[in-house]
LOKOL-140805 format. One line per 5 residues: number of its first residue (from 0); their letters; for each residue x, y, z of C-alpha. Coordinates in Angstrom, 2 decimals, always signed. Example, Ala and Ser with C-alpha at 12.3 -4.5 7.8 and 13.67 -1.06 7.14 Angstrom:
BEGIN
0) as) +12.30 -4.50 +7.80 ~ +13.67 -1.06 +7.14 .
***
This chain:
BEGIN
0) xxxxx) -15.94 -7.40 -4.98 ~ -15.93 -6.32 -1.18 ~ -18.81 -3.75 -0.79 ~ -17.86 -0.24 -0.62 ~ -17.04 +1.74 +3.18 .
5) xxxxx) -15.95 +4.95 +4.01 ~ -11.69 +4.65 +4.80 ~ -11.53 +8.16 +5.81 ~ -12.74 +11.28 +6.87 ~ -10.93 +14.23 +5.94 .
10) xxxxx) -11.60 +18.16 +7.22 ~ -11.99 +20.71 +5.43 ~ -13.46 +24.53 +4.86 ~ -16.92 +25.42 +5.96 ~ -20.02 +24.05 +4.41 .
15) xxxxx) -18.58 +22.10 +1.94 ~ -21.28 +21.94 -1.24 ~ -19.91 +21.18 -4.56 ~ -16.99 +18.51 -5.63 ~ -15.03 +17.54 -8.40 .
20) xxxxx) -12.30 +15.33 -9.31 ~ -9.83 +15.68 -11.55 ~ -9.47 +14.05 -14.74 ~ -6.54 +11.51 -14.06 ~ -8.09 +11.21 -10.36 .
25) xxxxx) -5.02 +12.65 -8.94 ~ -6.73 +15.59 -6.85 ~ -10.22 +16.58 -5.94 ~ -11.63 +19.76 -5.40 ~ -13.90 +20.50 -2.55 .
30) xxxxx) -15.98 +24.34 -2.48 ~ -16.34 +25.47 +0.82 ~ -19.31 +27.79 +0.54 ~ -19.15 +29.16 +4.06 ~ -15.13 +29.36 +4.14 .
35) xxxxx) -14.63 +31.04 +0.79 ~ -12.21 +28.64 -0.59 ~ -11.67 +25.28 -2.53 ~ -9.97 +22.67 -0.68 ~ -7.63 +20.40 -2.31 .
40) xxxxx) -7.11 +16.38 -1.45 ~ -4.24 +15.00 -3.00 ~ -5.94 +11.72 -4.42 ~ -2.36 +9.73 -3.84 ~ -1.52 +10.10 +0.11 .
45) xxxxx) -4.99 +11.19 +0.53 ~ -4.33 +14.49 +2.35 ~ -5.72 +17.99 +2.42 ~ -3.02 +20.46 +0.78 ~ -3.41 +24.50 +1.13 .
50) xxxxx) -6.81 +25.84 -0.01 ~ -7.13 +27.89 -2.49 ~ -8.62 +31.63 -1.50 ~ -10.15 +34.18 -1.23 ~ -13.14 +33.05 -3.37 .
55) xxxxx) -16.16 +35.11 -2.01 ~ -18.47 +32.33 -2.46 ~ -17.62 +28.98 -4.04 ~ -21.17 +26.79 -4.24 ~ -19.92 +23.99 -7.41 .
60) xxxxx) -16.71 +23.70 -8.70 ~ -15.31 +21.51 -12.02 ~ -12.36 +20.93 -13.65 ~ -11.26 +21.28 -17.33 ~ -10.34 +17.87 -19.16 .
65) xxxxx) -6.66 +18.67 -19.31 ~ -6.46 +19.64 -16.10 ~ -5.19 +22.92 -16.54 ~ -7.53 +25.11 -15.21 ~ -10.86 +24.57 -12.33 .
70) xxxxx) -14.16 +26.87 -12.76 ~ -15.19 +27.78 -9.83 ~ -19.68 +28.71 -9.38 ~ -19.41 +32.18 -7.02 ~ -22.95 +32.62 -5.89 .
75) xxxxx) -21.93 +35.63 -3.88 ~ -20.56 +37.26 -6.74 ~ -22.95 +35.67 -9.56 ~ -19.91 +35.12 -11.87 ~ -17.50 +32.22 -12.46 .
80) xxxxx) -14.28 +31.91 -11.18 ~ -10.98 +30.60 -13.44 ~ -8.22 +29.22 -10.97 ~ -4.66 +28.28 -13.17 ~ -4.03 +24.98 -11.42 .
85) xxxxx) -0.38 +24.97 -11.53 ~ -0.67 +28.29 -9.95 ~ -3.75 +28.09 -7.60 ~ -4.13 +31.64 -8.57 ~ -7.50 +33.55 -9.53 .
90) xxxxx) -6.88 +34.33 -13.75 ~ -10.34 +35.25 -14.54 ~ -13.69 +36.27 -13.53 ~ -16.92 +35.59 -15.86 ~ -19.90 +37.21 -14.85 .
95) xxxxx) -23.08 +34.97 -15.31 ~ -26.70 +34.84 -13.99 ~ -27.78 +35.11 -10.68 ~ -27.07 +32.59 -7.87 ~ -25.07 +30.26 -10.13 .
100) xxxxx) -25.44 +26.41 -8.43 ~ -24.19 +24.17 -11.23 ~ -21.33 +24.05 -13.09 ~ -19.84 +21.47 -15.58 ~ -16.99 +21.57 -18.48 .
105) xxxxx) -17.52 +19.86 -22.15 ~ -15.40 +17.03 -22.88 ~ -13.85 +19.26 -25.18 ~ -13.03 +21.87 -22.40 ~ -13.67 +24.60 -24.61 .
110) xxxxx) -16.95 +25.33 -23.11 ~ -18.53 +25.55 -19.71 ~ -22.65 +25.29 -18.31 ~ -23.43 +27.28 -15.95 ~ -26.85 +27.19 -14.32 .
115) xxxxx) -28.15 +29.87 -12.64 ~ -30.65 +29.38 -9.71 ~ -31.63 +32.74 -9.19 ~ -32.08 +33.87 -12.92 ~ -33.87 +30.79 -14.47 .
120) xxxxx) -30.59 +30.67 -17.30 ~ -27.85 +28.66 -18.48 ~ -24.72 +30.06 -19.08 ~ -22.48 +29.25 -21.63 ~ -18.80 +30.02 -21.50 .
125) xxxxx) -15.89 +30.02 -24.38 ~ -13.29 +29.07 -21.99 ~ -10.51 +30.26 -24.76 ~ -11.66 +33.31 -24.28 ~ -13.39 +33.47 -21.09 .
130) xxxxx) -16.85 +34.82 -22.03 ~ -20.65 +34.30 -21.88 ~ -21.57 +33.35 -25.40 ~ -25.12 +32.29 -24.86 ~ -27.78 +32.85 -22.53 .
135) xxxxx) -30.35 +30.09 -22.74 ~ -33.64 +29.86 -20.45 ~ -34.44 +26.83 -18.94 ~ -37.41 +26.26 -16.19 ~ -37.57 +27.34 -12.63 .
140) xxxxx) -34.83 +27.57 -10.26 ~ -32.40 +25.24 -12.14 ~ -29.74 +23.51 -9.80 ~ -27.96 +20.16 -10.77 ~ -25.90 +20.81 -14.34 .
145) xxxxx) -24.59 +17.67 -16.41 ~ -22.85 +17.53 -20.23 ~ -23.62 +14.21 -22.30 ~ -20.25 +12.58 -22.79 ~ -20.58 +13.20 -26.18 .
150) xxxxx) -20.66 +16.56 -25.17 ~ -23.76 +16.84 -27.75 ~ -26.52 +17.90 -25.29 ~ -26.77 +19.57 -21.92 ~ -29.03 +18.53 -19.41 .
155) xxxxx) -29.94 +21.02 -16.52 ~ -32.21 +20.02 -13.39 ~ -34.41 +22.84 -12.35 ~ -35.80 +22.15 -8.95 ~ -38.46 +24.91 -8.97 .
160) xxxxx) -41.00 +23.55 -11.45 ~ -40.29 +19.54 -11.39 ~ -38.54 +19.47 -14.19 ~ -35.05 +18.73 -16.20 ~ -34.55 +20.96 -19.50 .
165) xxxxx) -32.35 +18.90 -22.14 ~ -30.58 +21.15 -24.25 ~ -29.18 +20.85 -27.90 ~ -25.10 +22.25 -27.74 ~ -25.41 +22.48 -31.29 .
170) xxxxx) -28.00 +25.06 -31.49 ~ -27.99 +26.29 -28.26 ~ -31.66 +25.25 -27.18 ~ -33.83 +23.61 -25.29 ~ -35.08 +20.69 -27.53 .
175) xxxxx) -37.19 +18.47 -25.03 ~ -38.72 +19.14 -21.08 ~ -38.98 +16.16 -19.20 ~ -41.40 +16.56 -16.61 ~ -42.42 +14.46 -13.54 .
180) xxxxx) -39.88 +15.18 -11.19 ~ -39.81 +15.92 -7.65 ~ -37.39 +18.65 -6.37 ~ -34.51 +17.57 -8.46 ~ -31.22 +18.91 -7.43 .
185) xxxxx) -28.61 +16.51 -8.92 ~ -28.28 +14.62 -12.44 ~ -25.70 +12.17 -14.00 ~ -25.95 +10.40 -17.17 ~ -24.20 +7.56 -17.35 .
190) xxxxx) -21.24 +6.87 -19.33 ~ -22.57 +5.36 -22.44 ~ -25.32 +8.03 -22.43 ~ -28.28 +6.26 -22.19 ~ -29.36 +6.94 -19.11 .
195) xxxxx) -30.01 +9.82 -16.99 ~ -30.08 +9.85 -13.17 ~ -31.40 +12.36 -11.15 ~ -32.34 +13.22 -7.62 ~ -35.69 +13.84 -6.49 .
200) xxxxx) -35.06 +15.54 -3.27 ~ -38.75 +16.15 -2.18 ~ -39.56 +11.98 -3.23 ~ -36.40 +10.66 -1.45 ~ -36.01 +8.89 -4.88 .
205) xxxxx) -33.56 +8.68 -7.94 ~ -35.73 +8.82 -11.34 ~ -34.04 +6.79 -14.20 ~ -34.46 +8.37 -17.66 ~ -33.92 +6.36 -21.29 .
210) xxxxx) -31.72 +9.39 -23.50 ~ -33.13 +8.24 -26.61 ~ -36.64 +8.02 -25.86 ~ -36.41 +10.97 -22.76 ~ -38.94 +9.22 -20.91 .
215) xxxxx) -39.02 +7.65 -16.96 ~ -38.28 +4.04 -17.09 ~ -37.36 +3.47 -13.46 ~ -37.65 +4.67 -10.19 ~ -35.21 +3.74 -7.15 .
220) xxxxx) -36.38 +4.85 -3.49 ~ -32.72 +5.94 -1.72 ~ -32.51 +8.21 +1.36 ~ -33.29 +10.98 +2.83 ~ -33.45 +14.49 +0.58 .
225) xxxxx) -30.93 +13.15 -2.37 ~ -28.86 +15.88 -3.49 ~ -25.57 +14.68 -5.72 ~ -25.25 +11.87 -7.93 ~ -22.44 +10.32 -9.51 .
230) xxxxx) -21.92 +7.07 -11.87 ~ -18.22 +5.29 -12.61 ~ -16.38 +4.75 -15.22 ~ -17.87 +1.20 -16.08 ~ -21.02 +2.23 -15.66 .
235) xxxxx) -22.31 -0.17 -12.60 ~ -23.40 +1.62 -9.93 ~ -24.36 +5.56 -9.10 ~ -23.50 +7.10 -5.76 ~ -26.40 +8.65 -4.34 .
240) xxxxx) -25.35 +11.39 -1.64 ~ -28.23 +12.12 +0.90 ~ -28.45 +15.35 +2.48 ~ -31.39 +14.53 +4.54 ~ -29.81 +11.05 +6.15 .
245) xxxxx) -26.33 +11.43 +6.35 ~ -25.78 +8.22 +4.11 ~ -24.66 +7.32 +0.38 ~ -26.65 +5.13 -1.41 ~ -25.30 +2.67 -4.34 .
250) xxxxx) -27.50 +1.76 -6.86 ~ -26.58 -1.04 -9.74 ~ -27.39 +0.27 -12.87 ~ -28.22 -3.40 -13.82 ~ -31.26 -4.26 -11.28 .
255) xxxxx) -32.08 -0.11 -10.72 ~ -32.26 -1.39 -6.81 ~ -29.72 -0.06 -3.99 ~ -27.41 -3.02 -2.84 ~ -25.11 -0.27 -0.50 .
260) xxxxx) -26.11 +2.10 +1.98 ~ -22.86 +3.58 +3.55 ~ -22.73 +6.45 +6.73 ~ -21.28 +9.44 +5.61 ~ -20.56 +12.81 +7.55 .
265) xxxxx) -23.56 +15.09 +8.17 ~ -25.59 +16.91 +5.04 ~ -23.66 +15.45 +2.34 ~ -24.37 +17.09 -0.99 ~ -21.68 +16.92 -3.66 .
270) xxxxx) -20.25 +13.61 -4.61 ~ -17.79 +12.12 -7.24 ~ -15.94 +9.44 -8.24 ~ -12.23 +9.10 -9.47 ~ -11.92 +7.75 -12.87 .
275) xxxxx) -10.43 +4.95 -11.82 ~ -13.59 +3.88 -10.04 ~ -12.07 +3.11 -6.63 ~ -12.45 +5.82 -5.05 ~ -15.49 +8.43 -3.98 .
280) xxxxx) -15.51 +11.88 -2.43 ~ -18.48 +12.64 -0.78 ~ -18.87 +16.91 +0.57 ~ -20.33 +17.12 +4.06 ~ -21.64 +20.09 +4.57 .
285) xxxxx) -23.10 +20.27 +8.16 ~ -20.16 +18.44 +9.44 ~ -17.12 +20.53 +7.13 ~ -15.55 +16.77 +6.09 ~ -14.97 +14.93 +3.02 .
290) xxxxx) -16.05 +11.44 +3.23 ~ -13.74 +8.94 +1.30 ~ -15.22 +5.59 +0.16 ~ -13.32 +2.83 -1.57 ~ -13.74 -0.56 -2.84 .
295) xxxxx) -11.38 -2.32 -1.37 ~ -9.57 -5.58 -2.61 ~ -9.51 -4.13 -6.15 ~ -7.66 -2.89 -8.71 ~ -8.22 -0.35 -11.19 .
300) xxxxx) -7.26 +0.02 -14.35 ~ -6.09 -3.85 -15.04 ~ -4.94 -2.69 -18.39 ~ -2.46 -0.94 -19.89 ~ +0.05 -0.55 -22.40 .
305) xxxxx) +3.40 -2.77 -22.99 ~ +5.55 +0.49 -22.98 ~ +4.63 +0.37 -19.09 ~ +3.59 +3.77 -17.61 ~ +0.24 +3.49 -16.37 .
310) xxxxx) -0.77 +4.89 -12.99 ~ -2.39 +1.92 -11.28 ~ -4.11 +2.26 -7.79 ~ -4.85 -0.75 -5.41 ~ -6.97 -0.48 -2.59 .
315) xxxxx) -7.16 -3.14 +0.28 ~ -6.30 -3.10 +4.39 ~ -3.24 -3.19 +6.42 ~ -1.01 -1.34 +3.23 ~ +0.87 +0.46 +5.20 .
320) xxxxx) +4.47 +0.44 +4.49 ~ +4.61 -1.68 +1.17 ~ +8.31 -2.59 +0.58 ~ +7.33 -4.12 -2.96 ~ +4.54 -4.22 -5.70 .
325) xxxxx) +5.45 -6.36 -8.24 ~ +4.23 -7.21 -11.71 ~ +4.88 -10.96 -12.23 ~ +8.71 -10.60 -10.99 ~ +9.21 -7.21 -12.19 .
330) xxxxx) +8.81 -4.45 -9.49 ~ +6.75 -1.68 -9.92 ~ +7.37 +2.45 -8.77 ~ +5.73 +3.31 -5.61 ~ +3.85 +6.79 -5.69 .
335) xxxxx) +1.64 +6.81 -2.58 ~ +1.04 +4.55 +0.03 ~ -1.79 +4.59 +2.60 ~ -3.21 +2.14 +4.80 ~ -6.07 +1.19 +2.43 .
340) xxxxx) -4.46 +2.47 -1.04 ~ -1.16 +2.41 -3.13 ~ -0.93 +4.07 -6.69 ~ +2.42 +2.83 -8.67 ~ +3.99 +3.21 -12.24 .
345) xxxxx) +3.53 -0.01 -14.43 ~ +7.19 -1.65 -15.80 ~ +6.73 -2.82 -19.20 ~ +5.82 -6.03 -19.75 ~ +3.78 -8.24 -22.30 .
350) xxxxx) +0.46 -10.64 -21.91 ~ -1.08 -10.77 -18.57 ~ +1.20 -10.25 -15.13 ~ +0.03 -11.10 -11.62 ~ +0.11 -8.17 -9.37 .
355) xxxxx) +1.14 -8.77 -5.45 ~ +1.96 -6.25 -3.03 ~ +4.40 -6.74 -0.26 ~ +4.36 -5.87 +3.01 ~ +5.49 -6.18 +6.59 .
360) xxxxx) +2.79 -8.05 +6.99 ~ +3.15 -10.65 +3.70 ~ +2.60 -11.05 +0.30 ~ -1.17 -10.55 -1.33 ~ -2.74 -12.73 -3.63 .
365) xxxxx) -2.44 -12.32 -7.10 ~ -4.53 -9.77 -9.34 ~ -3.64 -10.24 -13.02 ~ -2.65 -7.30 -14.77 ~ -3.24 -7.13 -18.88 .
370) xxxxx) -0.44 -5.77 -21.28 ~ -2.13 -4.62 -24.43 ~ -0.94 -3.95 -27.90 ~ -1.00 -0.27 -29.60 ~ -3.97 -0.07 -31.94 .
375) xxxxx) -4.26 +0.75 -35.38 ~ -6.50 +4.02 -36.81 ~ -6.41 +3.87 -40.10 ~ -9.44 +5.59 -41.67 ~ -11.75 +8.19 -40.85 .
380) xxxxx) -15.04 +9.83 -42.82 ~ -15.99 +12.17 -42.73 ~ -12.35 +14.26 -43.04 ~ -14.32 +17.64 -42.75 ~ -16.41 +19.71 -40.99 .
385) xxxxx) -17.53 +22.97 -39.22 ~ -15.27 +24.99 -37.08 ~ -18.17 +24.67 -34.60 ~ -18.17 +20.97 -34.59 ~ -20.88 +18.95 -32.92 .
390) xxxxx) -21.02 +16.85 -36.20 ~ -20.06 +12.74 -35.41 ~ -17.25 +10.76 -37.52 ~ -16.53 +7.40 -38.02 ~ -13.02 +5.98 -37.05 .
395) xxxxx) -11.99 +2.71 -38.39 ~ -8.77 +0.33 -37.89 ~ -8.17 -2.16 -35.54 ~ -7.73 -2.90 -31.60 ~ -10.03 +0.07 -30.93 .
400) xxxxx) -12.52 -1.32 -28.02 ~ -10.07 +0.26 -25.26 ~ -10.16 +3.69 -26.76 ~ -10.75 +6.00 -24.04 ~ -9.81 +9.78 -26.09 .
405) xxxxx) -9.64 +10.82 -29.51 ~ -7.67 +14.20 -29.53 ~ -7.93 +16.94 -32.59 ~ -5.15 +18.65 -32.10 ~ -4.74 +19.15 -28.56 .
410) xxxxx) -8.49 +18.83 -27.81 ~ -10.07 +16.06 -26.31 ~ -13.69 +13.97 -26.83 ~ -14.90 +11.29 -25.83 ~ -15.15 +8.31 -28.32 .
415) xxxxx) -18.61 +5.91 -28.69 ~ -17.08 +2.58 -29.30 ~ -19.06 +0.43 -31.79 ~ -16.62 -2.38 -32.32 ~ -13.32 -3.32 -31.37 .
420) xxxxx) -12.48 -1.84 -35.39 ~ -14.78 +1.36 -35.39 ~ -15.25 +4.24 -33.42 ~ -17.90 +7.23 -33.18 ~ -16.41 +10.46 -32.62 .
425) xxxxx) -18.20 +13.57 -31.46 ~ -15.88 +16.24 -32.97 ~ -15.02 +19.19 -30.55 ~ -15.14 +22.93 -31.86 ~ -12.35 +23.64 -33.21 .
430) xxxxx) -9.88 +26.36 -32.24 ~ -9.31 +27.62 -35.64 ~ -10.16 +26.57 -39.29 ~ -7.67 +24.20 -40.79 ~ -5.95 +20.89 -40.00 .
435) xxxxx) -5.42 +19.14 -36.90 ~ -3.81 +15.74 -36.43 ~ -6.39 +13.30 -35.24 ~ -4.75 +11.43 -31.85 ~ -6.61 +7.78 -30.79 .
440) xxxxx) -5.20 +6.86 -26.92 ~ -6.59 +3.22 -26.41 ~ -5.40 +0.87 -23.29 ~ -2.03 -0.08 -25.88 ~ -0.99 +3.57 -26.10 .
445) xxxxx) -1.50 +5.91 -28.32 ~ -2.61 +4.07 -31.67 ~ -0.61 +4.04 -34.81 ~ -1.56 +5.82 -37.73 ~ -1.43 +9.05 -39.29 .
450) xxxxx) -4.62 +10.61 -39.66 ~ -5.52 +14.60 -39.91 ~ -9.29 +16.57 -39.40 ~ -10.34 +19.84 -41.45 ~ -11.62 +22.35 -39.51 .
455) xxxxx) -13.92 +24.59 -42.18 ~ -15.31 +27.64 -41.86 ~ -18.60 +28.11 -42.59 ~ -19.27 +29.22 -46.12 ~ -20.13 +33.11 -46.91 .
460) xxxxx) -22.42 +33.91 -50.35 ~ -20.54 +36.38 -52.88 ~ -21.99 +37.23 -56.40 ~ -23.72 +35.15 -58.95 ~ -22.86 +36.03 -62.06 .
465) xxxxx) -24.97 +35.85 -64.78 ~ -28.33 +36.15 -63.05 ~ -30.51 +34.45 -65.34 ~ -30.59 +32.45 -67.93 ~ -33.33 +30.01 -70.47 .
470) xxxxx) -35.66 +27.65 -68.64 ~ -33.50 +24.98 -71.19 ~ -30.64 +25.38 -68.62 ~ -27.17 +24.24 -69.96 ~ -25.18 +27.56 -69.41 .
475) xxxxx) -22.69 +27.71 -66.95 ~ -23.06 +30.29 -64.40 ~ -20.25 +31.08 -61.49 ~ -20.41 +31.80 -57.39 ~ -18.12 +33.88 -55.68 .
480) xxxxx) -17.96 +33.26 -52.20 ~ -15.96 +32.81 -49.14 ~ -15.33 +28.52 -47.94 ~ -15.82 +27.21 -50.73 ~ -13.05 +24.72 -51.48 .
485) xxxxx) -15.02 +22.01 -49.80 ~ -18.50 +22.01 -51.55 ~ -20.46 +18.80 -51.72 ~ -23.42 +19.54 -53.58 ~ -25.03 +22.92 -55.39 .
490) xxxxx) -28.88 +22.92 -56.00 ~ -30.93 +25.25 -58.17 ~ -34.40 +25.02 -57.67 ~ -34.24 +21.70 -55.57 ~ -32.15 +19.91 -58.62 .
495) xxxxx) -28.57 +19.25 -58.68 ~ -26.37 +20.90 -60.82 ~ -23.23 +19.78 -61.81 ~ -20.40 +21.65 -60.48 ~ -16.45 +22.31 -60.20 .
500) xxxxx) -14.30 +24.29 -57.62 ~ -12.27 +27.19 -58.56 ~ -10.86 +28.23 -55.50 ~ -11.66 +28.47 -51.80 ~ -13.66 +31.53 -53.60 .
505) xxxxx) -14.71 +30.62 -56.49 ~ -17.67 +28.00 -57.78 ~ -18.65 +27.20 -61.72 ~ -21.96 +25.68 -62.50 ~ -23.88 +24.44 -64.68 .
510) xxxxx) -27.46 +25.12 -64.78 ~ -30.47 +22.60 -64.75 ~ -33.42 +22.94 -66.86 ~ -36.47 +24.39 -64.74 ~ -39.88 +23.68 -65.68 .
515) xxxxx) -41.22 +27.05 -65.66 ~ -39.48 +30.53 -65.49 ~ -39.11 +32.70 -62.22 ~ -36.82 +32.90 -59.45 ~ -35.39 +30.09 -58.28 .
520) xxxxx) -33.16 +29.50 -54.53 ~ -29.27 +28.71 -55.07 ~ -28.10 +26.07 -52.09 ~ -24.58 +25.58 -51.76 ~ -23.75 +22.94 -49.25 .
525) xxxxx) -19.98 +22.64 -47.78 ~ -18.24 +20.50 -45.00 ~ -18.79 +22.96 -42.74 ~ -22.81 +23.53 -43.52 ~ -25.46 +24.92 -45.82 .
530) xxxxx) -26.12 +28.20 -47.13 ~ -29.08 +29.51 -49.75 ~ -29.32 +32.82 -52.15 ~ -32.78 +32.99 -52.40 ~ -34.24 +33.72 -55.53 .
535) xxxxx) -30.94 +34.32 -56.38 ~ -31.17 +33.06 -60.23 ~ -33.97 +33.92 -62.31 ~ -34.92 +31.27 -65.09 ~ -36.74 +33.26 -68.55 .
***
């Protein structure tokens, strides 16, 4: 593969910090801090469109996973601005902590991390309803914000004390402090999660971190004052944008050494890359320019389903004016067309096609294209859980190693695939209790298979009626309650009791023998968690 090199340089507002593409890779989003707007580049013809404005003072911007709506970090109004997409309007304005320099949306898009330089916080944002659920401290002047792609932990860089603060989304907390650091601004983990890259902007170095174990395994040197980070899709290489030397540097994840340096425009900070890997966005800040890199002579994805559809970008020289792309002998729909890029519509088609592209100047070689199958979800366990979610479940069936979304409902995660028949599924929070269908998208389509996910609330004690009862045990006592239709297990004392569901409000049980009289704790455990009445029963 021909080593990457900047294609074009693009204007845009004034100091130009934060950037973020958007989830199909078909715009990018550029925060001019000094201009008070977000530029948009049109990731097709590769053009700037009209910016959106007045925003006050956009530092970091992201976008939600369906693409709906981009949060925009105001550090000159300490809040968080909500921008409709279709619209470029202003819908919403979320007050945070002060000087807020990182943002980033769950995989889920239901909530939002906000770090806030000036306040030593995190913010955390129900984007359903717009507002700050949790405040969390973290250390000293935290900068660089990234979500797992689990969406199971947060991970915050705060460049005033050296460190990075990994939080638990779960609970809300910080669970672990890795220390160490030097000045870090920006952090990445890659896609699998089980590494974490971040910028050291005082050691001109990118520190490597192992997820599981949170400690340092690696160190690269890079440029000058590294600032933003970003990894692809596959997981190869992390762009390294360095404020301090006007260069990108490329790391390969395999070797942790840098095998590109490319010249960018002047101060670059934020960087991304498009999901199809392709393509990177680098923000220039002293110079007001976005920096485009590509790989060129590639092809991304080289996959896709038999029903045709897919959006697949090529990138190369001299593709100006292609009068054909074709896939085997079946033409393709032209979208865009640049000099160095072209993004068409797959045709159906079935087992592997050779891709050419025609034009004025001749006929490329081949690239082969893949036509995959649907796949097949056919199980899942567990079928229940908390309206909060955060809990994993397993996903089994078949042709499931290209799964790239699982939604519930009209949610989205990101699935952990184990095998090409089984899938780990972080489950989003869910909007509402109740059902949701369970959608698998793999490189086939969407797979067959009808499965459904229970959102539960979690449960609420009641009355126990009677209260006590002989040491002997053997009597049957009942639990009113709220969410109970989905209990798993009722303890008295530490020992099981046997039990049977009434209702969603209504438990009977039967009570163990104790070995000694007194009070003893009543745990009810559900699908959606555990509660306990302590003392609760008294044994005579």
């Amino acid at each position: 593969m021909a080593a990457p090199r900047v294609v074009l340089t693009l204007p845009v507002g004034a100091s130009p910090l934060g950037l973020a593409v958007s989830p199909v890779g078909l715009n990018a989003y550029v925060a001019n801090n000094g201009s008070g707007s977000v530029s948009v580049v049109d990731g097709g013809t590769l053009t700037v469109a009209t910016a959106l404005a007045p925003l006050p003072g956009p530092a970091e911007v992201t976008v939600a996973p369906d693409n709906a709506h981009i949060y925009v970090a105001d550090v000159a109004t300490n809040a968080v601005t909500v921008v409709q997409r279709d619209l470029y309007a202003v819908v919403g304005t979320v007050p945070v902590g002060n000087t807020p320099s990182g943002i980033k949306v769950d995989p889920s898009g239901l909530r939002l991390y906000v770090a806030n330089q000036g306040s030593d916080t995190l913010s955390v944002i129900n984007t359903l309803t717009d507002n700050v659920i949790a405040t969390i401290p973290v250390g000293h002047q935290p900068t660089g914000v990234a979500v797992a792609p689990t969406g199971l932990e947060v991970y915050v860089a705060n460049k005033g004390d050296n460190t990075l603060s990994v939080i638990n989304t779960d609970t809300q907390s910080v669970v672990a402090t890795i220390t160490g650091l030097s000045a870090p601004l920006g952090v990445a983990p890659s896609p699998n999660n089980t590494r974490l890259y971040v910028a050291n902007s005082a050691a001109n170095t990118v520190s490597i971190i192992d997820t599981s174990t949170r400690s340092l395994i690696a160190t690269v040197p890079v440029g000058s004052t590294p600032w933003g980070l970003a990894s692809t899709p596959d997981g190869q290489q992390v762009y390294v944008a360095n404020n301090g030397s006007d260069t990108v540097s490329v790391i390969d994840t395999n070797t942790n050494t840098v095998t590109d340096t490319v010249t960018v425009g002047h101060q670059p900070t934020g960087i991304a890359v498009t999901p199809n890997g392709l393509s990177v966005y680098v923000a220039n800040k002293g110079s007001n320019t976005v920096s485009v890199i590509q790989t060129l002579n590639a092809m991304s994805p080289a996959l896709g389903p038999q029903a045709g559809g897919t959006l697949v970008t090529l990138t190369g020289t001299s593709l100006s004016g292609a009068t054909a792309v074709r896939f085997g002998t079946t033409p393709a729909v032209i979208t865009a067309n640049t000099a160095n890029q072209i993004v068409v519509v797959t045709p159906p088609g079935v087992g592997v096609a050779q891709v050419t592209v025609t034009t004025p100047g001749g006929t490329s070689n081949p690239k082969p294209f893949v036509y995959y199958p649907r796949g097949d979800a056919n199980s899942m366990a567990p079928s229940a859980g908390p309206t909060a979610g955060r809990n994993v479940i397993t996903i089994r069936g078949d042709q499931l190693a290209t799964a790239s979304q699982v939604l519930f409902g009209s949610v989205p995660t990101l699935p952990i695939v184990v095998s090409d028949s089984r899938l780990d599924v972080p489950v989003p929070p869910g909007v509402a209790s109740g059902c949701v269908p369970l959608t698998v998208t793999t490189a086939g389509g969407l797979a067959t298979g009808t499965l459904s996910y229970r959102y539960v609330a979690p449960p609420v004690p009641g009355v126990l009626k009677p209260t006590t009862g002989s040491v002997f045990g053997g009597n049957v006592i009942t639990i009113s309650g709220q969410n109970l239709a989905t209990t798993a297990m009722v303890t008295i004392r530490g020992t099981v009791a046997q039990f049977s569901i009434g209702s969603n409000i209504l438990l009977s049980v039967v009570v163990p023998p104790a070995s000694a009289p007194g009070p003893a704790n009543v745990t009810i455990t559900t699908a959606a968690g555990t509660i306990t009445l302590t003392g609760a029963y008294v044994y005579t």
